[in-house]
N, C-alpha and C positions, 0 to 999 in steps of 0.2 A: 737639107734634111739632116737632123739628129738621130744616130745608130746608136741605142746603149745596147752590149753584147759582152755575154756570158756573165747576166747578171739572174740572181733567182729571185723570182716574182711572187706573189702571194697570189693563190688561188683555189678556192673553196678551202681554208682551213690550211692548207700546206704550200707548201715551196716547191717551185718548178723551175728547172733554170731555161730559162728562156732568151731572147732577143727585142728589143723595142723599137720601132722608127717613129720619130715625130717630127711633121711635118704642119708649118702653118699655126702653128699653136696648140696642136691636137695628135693624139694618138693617130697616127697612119696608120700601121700592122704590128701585132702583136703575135711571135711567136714562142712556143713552146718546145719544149724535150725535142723529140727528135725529128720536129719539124724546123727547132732551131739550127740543130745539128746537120741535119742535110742543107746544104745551102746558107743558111745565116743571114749573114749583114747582106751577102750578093743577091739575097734574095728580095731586096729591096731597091735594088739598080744603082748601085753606090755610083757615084757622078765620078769615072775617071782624072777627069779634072781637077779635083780635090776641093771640092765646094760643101760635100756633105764633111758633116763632123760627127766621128766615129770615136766613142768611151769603148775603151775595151778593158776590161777588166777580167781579163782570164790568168792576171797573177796574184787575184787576190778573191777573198770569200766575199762578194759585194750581193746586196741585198736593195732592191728596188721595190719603196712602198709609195702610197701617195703622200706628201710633202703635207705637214701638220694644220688644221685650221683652230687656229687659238683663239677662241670667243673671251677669252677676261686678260686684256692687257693695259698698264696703265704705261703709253707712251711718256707721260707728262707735259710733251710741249703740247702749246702755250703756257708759260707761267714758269714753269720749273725746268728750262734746261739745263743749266746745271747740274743734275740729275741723271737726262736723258732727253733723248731729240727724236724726231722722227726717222735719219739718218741712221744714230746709231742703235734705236731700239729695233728698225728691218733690220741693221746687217748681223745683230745679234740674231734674231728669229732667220734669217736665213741659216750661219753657221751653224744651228739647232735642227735643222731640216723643218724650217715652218714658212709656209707660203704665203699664209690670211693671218692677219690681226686683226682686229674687235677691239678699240682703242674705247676706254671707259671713261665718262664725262667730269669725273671730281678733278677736274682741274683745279689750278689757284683761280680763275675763274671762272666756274663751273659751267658746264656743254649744256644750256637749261633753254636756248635761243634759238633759233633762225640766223642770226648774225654768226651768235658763237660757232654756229656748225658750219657757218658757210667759211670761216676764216681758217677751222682743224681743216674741211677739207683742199681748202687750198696749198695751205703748206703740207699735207700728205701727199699730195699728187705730184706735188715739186722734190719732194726729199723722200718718202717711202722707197723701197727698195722689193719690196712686197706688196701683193693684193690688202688694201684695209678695208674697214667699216667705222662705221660710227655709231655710237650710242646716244640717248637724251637721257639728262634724269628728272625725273619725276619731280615738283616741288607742289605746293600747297600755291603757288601763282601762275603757275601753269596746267594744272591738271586740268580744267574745262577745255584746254585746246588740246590737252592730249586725250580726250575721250571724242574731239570732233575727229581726231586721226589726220591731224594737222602735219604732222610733222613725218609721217609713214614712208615720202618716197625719198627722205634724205636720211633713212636711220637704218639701223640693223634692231633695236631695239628698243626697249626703256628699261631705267638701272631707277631701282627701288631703293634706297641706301634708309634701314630702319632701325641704325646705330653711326654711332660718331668716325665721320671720315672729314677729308679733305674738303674744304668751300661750304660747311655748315650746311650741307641734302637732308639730312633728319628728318627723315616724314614720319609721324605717330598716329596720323588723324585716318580712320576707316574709311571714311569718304574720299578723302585722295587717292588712298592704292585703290580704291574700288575704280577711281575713275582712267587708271588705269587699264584695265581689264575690257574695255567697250572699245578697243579698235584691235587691231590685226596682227601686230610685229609681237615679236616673244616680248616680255616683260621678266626682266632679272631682279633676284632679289638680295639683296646683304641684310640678312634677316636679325643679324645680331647674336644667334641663339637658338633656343627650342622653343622659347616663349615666345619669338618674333615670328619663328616656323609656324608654329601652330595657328597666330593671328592671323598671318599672308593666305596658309590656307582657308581659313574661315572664311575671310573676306572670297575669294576665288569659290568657295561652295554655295556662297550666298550669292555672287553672281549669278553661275548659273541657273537659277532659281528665276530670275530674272531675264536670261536672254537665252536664245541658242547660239554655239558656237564660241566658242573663249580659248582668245592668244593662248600657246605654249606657254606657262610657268616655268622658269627656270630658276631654279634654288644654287647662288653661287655657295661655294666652296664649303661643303659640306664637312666636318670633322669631326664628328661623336657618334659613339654607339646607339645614342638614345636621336640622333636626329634621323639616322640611318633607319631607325626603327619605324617612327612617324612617318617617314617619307613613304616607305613599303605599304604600310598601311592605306596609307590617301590613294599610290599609283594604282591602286586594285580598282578603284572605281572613277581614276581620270586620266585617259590615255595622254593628257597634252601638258602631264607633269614631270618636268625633266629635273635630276640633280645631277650636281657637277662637285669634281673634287681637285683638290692641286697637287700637284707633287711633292710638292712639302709637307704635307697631312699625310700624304701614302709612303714616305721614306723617310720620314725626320720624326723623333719623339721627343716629350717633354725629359725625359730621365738625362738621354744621351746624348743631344743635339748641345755641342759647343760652341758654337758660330755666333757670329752678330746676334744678338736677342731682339725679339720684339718683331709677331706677325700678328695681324687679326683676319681670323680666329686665333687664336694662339696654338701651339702645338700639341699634343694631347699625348696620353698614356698608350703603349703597346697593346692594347685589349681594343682600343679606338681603330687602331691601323690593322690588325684583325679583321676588325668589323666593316672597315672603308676596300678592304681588299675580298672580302667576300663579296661585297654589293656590288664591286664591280662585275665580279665570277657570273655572279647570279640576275645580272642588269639593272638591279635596282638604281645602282649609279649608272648613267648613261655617257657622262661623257669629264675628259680631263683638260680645266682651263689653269693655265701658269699664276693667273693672278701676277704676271711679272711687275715686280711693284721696285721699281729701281731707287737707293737713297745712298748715299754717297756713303764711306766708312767713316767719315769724321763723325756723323749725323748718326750714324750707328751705333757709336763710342760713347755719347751723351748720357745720362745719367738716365734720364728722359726721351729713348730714341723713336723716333717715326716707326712706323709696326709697316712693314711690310720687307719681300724677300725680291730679288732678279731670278728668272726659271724660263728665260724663254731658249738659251742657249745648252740646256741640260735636258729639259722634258722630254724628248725624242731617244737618248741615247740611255735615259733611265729605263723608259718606259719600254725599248725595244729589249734592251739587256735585258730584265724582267719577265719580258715572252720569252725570250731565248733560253729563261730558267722555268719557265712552265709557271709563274706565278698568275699568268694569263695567258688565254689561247691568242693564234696567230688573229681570229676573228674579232676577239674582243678590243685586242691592239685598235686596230683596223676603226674601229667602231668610235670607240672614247678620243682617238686622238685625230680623226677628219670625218669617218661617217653618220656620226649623231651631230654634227655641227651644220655638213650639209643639208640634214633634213630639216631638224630644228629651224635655224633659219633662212633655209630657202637657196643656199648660195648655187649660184648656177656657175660654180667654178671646177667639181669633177672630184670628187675623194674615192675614185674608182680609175681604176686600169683598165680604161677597155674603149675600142678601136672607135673615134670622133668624138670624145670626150676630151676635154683641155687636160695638157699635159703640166700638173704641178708633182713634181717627186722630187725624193730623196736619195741619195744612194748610200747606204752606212755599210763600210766594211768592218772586219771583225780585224781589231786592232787596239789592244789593250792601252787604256789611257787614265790618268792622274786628272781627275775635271781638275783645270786651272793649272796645266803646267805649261799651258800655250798663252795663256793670258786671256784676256777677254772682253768684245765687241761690245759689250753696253756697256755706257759711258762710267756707270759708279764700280766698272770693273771687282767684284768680287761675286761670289756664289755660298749660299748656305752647304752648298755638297763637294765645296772644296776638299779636294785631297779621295774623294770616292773613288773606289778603281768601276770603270766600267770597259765590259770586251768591245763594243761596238762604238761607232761615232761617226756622223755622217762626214762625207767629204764633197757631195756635190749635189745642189742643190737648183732643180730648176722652176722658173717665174713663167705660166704660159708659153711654155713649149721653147723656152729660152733658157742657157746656163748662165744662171745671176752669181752662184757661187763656185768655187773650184778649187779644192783642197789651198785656201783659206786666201784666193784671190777674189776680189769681188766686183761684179757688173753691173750697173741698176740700167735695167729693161723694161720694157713696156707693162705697165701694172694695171690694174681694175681697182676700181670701188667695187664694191660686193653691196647687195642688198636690194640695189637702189637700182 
């Protein structure tokens, strides 16, 4: 059995400090205030022997949430290790307090098969270090098998890409994304823009016209005033439209951001992060995906660089720091960074503390830190929010009721596919 003790929990809105025993892969007993205090860990029959394994952090401020589920990560392997692997993209999402990845299909040769998927998930289950999933993307020669919902019990999703990314996905034709829309798993979109927003939608209203019952829509990474705007608009009259935003759009702006250049969306004006930080307030944004898009610094240096950021090993400790300054409630944390993931797509993995629910958490104590003065687990080792001070940062991180991480030593334990 696993004791974490005098640690403070999240519950209804606030902080309780409490005790947690996990046993088997699952919350045992969870106690609280002064029912932790009366008795404690021994209230859980700590094995004399010394077999259970007791975290006691009663010399530090440590903070016990559920461990991050990251729906937009581009691991890269297949194709582009160099970059990044399966290996080192888990053990950075571990050091970030993240449990689940949602590994995105634009590989060098794109996730659009049966084969393809059957080969990502091979080498995930060999080298992850975390719970994954998998994506398909959508093409113009597979859509008639993605409408038969051919491909449902080995995916998390479908990835709509309706602007220029990696393995030439480009879908423009209405009839393809429509034929998305006729089977069950969420459908993500890289919508390119407002003008791409507005078509995805159309197509999604003219479906329903058409059938009852239509996939979750999810709009990846949202970063304008005016998409924020649209989005609000449509959710009034479709409960099963979700947007998502990254952390590079909610804390990086085009004026002041001096790092590496080159993400798409690209980074936008202070009046935009305004606008992406109220929808979160207000739910309009539902939930926060890293987009962790790893590209080496040389590749970064080029004249002509690859557009994308690394965010899997920062998300957590911006995003808590953040709540900790009231930019968001403790609820909403909670929400954007593992409870609108769980529902959206189904995972039967636990973005909740509470007693026979699988144990995926974090523990981030309050200890002021330089992002990158430790160095860093994904392989193209640099970060857009190098040199940021943030108070908090996790230090231990556990996989199904298991400690995978430990102030920066790491374990790889028994992990899930998600989805499927």
């Amino acid at each position: 059995m696993l004791i974490v003790k005098n640690v403070f929990l999240p519950l209804k809105d606030r902080w309780v400090e409490g005790v947690v025993a996990v046993e088997n892969g699952k919350y045992r007993s969870i106690l609280y205030n002064g029912d932790a205090n009366n008795g404690g860990a021994n209230s859980f029959e700590v094995d004399s022997g010394g077999s259970d394994q007791i975290l006691d952090f009663k010399d530090e401020e440590a903070y016990l949430i559920p461990a991050m589920i990251d729906p937009h990560v581009h691991v890269r392997e297949p194709g582009f290790e160099y970059k990044e692997d399966w290996s080192t993209c888990s053990r950075a999402a571990l050091k970030g307090g993240v449990a689940t990845i949602i590994d995105m299909p634009n590989n060098k040769v794109p996730t659009d098969n049966s084969d393809a998927l059957k080969i990502k998930q091979q080498i995930a289950k060999k080298k992850s270090y975390v719970n994954f999933g998998l994506y398909i993307a959508l093409t113009d020669e597979n859509s008639k098998y993605m409408a038969e919902g051919s491909y449902e019990k080995s995916i998390c999703g479908i990835k709509i890409y309706m602007s220029k990314t990696t393995g030439g996905l480009v879908i423009d034709s209405k009839e393809t994304i429509e034929s998305a829309f006729y089977q069950t798993k969420p459908v993500l979109v890289h919508t390119g823009g407002l003008e791409g927003l507005k078509k995805v939608l159309s197509v999604y209203s003219r479906v329903r016209e058409k059938k009852e019952g239509l996939p979750p829509l999810y709009i990846c990474h949202v970063s304008t005033k005016e998409e924020v705007s649209e989005i609000k608009k449509w959710k009034g009259n479709f409960g099963s439209i979700f947007a998502e935003v990254t952390p590079h759009h909610l804390f990086l702006d085009k004026d002041s951001y001096r790092g590496p250049k080159r993400v798409l969306p690209p980074l936008e004006g202070t009046d935009d992060l305004k606008a992406l930080w109220k929808a979160i307030n207000d739910g309009t944004i539902d939930i926060c995906g890293t987009d962790h898009a790893p590209h080496t610094l040389e590749e970064k240096h080029r004249e002509n660089p690859p557009a994308g950021f690394p965010g899997l090993e920062t998300v957590v400790p911006l995003l808590f720091d953040a709540m900790m300054k009231k930019r968001l409630t403790l609820s909403r944390f909670l929400e954007i960074t593992s409870g609108a993931a769980e529902k959206i797509f189904g995972i039967e993995i636990s973005a909740k503390i509470l007693e026979g629910k699988d144990a995926n958490f974090t523990v981030l104590i309050k200890k002021p830190w330089l992002i990158g003065e430790d160095g860093y687990e994904t392989k193209c080792a640099w970060s857009p929010f190098e040199g940021m001070k943030v108070d908090y940062r996790p230090v231990v991180t556990a996989i199904n009721g298991e400690i995978s991480y430990f102030y920066g030593e790491f374990s790889k334990k028994r992990i899930k596919q998600v989805c499927v």
